[in-house]
C-alpha positions in Angstrom: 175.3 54.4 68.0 175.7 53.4 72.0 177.8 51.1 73.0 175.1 48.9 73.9 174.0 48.8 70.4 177.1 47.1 69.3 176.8 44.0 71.3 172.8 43.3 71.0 174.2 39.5 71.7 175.0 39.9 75.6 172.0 39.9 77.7 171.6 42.8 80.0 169.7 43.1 84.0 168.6 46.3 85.5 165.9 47.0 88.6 163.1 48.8 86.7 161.7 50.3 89.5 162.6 53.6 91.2 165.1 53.3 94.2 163.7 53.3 97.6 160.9 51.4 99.6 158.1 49.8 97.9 156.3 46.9 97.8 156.8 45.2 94.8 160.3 46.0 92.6 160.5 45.2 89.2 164.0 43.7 87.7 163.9 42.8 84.0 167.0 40.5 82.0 166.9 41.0 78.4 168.4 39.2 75.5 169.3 36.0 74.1 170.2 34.1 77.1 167.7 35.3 79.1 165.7 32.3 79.9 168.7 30.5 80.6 170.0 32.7 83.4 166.1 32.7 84.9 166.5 28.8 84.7 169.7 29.2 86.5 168.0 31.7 89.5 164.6 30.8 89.7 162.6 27.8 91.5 159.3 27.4 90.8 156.9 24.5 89.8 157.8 24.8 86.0 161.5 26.7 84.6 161.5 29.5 82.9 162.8 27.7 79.7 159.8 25.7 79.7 157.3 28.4 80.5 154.4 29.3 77.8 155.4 33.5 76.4 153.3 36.4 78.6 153.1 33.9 82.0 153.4 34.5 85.3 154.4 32.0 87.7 155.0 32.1 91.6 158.5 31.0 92.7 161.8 31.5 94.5 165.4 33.2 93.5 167.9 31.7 94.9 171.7 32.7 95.2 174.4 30.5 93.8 174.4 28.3 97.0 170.9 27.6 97.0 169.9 29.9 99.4 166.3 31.8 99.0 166.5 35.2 98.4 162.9 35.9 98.0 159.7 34.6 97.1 158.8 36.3 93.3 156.5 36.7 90.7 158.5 35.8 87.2 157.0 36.8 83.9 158.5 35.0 80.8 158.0 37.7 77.4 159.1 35.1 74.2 161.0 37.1 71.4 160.0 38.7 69.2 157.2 39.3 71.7 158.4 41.3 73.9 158.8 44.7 74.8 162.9 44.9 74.1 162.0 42.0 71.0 164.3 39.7 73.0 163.5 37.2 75.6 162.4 39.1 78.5 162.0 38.4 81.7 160.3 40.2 84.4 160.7 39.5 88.2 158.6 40.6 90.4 160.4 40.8 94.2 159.8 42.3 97.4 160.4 46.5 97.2 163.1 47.1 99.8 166.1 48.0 98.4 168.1 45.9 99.4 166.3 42.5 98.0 165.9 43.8 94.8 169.4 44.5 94.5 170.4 40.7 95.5 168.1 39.8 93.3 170.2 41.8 90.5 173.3 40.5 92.1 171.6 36.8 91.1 170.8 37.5 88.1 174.9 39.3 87.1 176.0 36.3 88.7 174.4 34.0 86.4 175.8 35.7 83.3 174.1 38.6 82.2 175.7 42.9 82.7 174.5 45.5 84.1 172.1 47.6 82.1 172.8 51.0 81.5 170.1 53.7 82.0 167.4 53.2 79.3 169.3 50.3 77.4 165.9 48.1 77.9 163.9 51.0 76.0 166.7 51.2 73.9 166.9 47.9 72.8 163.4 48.1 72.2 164.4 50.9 69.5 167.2 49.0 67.7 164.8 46.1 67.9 161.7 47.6 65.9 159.1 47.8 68.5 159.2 51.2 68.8 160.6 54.7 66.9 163.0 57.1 68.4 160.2 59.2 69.1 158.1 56.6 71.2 161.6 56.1 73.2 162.2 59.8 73.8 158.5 59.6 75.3 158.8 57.4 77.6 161.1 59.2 80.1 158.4 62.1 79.4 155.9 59.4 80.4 158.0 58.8 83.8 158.0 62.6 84.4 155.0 63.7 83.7 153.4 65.9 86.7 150.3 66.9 85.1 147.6 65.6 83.2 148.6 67.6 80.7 151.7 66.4 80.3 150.8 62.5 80.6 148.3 62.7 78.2 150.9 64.4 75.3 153.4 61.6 76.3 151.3 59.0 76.4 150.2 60.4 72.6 153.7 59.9 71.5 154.2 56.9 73.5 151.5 55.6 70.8 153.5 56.3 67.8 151.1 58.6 66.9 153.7 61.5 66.4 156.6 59.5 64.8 153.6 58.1 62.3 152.4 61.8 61.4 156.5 62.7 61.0 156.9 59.4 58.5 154.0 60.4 56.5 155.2 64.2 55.9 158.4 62.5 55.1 156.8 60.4 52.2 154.8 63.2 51.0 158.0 65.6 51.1 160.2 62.5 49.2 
């Protein structure tokens, strides 16, 4: 069991996009407090706290001091609804490197870690939503260069694989 596993409590940030120039990154927070560090980041027309589950709303993060850091796209994900089965939250910033990763910087200041490399999937695992066979399938999904190839992971992204492998397991039982 990872690390990660042990403390599902502590609510985790990572930039879910690949590194480099783009324009739109992705940085999710995940866990119990969630919402509460959004609430603490984010100024919009309604808080995140407050927002309805699988919403979108237009609105600024801002440092501690109150000073924009960009204009964003947050997503509020209720749990057990979500992809992790926490509260997640998805922001949606400008791509440069550099904004996304004060926009991380926000979101460790306001009380959540660092993410490891695939702790969001793997919460998502200890969490239910998905089998060990789903998780192993995304990073296939990620590196898939052929159609081939995508359409295999995206087979087991389904469950389809770890469903046939339960099965077999009853019948051996």
């Amino acid at each position: 069991m990872s690390e990660s596993a042990l403390e599902p409590a502590e609510t985790i940030a990572a930039i879910s996009t690949a590194a480099g120039e783009g324009a739109i990154a992705l940085v999710r927070l995940s866990g119990a407090n969630a919402l509460i560090i959004a609430d603490a980041i984010f100024r919009g027309k309604i808080s995140p706290t407050r927002m309805e589950t699988h919403t979108q709303h237009l609105g600024e993060i801002i440092d501690g001091t109150d000073h924009v850091l960009d204009q964003v796209m947050l997503s509020v994900h209720i749990a057990p609804h979500s992809y992790t089965g926490e509260h997640l939250v998805e922001i949606s910033c400008h791509g440069g490197s550099f904004v996304s990763a004060k926009v991380l910087e926000a979101c460790l200041k306001a009380g959540a870690r660092s993410a490891a490399p695939g702790e969001v999937t793997e919460r998502a695992y200890w969490n239910g939503k998905i089998d060990v066979t789903q998780a192993e399938a995304v990073i296939d999904v990620i590196r898939a260069r052929t159609d081939l190839a995508l359409r295999a992971a995206n087979e087991q992204l389904s469950g389809q694989l770890g469903t046939e492998l339960r099965q077999l397991r009853e019948r051996v039982v």
